[in-house]
C-alpha positions as CSV (number, residue, x, y, z in Angstrom):
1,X,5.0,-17.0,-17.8
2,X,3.9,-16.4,-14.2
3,X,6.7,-17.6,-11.6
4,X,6.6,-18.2,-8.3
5,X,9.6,-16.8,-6.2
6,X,8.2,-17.7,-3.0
7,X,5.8,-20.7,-1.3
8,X,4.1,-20.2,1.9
9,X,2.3,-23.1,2.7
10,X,-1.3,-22.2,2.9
11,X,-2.9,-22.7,6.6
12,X,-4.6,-26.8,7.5
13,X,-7.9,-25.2,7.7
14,X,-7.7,-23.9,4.0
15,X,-6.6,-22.1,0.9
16,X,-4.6,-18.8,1.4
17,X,-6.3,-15.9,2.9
18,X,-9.3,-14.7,0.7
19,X,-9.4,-17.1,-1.9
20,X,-12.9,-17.9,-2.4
21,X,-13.5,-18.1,1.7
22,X,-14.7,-15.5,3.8
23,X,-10.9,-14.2,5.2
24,X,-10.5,-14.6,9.4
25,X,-8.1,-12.9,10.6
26,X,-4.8,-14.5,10.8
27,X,-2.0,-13.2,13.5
28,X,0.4,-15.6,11.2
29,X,1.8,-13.9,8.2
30,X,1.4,-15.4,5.1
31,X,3.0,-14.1,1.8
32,X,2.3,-15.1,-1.9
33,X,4.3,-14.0,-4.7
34,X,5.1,-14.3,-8.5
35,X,7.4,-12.2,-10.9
36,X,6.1,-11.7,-14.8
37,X,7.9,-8.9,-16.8
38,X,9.8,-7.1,-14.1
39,X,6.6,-6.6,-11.9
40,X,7.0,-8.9,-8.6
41,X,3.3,-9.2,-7.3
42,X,2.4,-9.8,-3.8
43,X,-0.2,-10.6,-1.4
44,X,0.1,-10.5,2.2
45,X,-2.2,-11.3,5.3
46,X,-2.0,-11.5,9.0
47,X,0.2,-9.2,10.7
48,X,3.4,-8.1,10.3
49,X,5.9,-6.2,12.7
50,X,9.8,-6.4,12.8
51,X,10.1,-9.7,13.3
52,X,8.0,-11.2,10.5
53,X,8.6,-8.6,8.1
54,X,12.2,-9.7,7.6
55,X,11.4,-12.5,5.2
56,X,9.2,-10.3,2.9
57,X,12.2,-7.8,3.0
58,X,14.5,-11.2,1.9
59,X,11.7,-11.5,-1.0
60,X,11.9,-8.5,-2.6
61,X,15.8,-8.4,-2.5
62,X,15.3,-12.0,-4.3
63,X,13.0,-10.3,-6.5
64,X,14.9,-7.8,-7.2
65,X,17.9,-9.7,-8.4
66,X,15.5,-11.5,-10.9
67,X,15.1,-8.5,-12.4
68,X,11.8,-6.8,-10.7
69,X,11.2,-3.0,-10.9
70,X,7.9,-2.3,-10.0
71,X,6.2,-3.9,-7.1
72,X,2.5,-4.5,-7.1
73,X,1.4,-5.2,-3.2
74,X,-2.1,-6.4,-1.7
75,X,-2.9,-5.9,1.8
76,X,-6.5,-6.1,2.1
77,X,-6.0,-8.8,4.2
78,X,-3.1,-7.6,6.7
79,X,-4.7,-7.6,10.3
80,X,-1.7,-5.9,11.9
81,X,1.5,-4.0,10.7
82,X,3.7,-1.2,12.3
83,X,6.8,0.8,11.2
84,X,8.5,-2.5,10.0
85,X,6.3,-2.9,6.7
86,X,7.0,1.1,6.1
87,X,10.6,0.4,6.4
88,X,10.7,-2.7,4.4
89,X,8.6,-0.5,1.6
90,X,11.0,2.6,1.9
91,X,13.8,0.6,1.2
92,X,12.1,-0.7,-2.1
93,X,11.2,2.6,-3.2
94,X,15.3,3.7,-2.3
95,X,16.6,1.7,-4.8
96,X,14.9,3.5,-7.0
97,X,12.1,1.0,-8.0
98,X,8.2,1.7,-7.6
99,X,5.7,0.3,-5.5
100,X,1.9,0.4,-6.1
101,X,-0.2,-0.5,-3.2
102,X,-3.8,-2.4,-4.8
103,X,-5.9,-3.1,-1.8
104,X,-5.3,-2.0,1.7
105,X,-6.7,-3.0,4.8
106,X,-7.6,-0.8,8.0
107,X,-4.6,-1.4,9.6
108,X,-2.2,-0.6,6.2
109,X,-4.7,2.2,5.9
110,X,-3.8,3.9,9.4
111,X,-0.1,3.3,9.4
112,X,0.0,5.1,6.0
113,X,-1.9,8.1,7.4
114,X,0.4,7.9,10.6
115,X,3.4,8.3,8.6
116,X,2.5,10.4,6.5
117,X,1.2,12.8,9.2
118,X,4.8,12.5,10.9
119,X,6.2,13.5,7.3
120,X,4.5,16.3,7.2
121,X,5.2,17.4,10.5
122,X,8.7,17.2,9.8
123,X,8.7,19.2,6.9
124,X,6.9,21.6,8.4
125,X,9.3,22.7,11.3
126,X,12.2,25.1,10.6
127,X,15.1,23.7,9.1
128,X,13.3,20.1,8.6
């Protein structure tokens, strides 16, 4: 049975993001979920920073106490994100649960390569 753990309503000028019409970019995040068999599945478009990251982090702790362990994300359709999606995705991954990233956009794309540059500079110096 496929349950949905969170409803965004989808935008006046359409369906969510990407299905079926060409996506636009959207600076307004939008976030569809569902939870089958301990996998919580999401999909998330527009742009997300600190501020609008906070409800996604709220969904995955939801998620989380219905029994998810594995999180299946899709971000081909993220415009913008910084630090705050890393964060929100570290703390998934701390709890000792596992995250799969599907689709990524440009944006999800560069932060990764950001952060994991940073990572690796850190290793790299003495006593890091």
């Amino acid at each position: 049975m496929d349950v949905p753990i969170l409803s965004v309503p989808a935008p006046r000028d359409g369906a969510f993001p990407g299905a079926g019409s060409p996506a636009r970019p959207r600076p307004l995040p939008c976030v569809r979920a569902t939870l089958l068999d301990g996998v919580l599945s999401v999909t998330l478009a527009g742009e997300f920073d600190h501020h609008t990251c906070a409800p996604l982090h709220g969904l995955l702790a939801r998620g989380a106490a219905h029994g998810a362990r594995r999180l299946v994300l899709d971000t081909a359709l993220v415009s913008f994100c910084d630090s705050a999606l890393l964060h929100v995705l570290d703390q998934w991954a701390l709890a000792g649960r596992r995250a799969e990233l599907v689709t990524t956009s440009r944006a999800v794309r560069l932060l990764l390569a950001a952060a994991g540059r940073a990572r690796a500079r850190r290793r790299a110096r003495p006593g890091g």
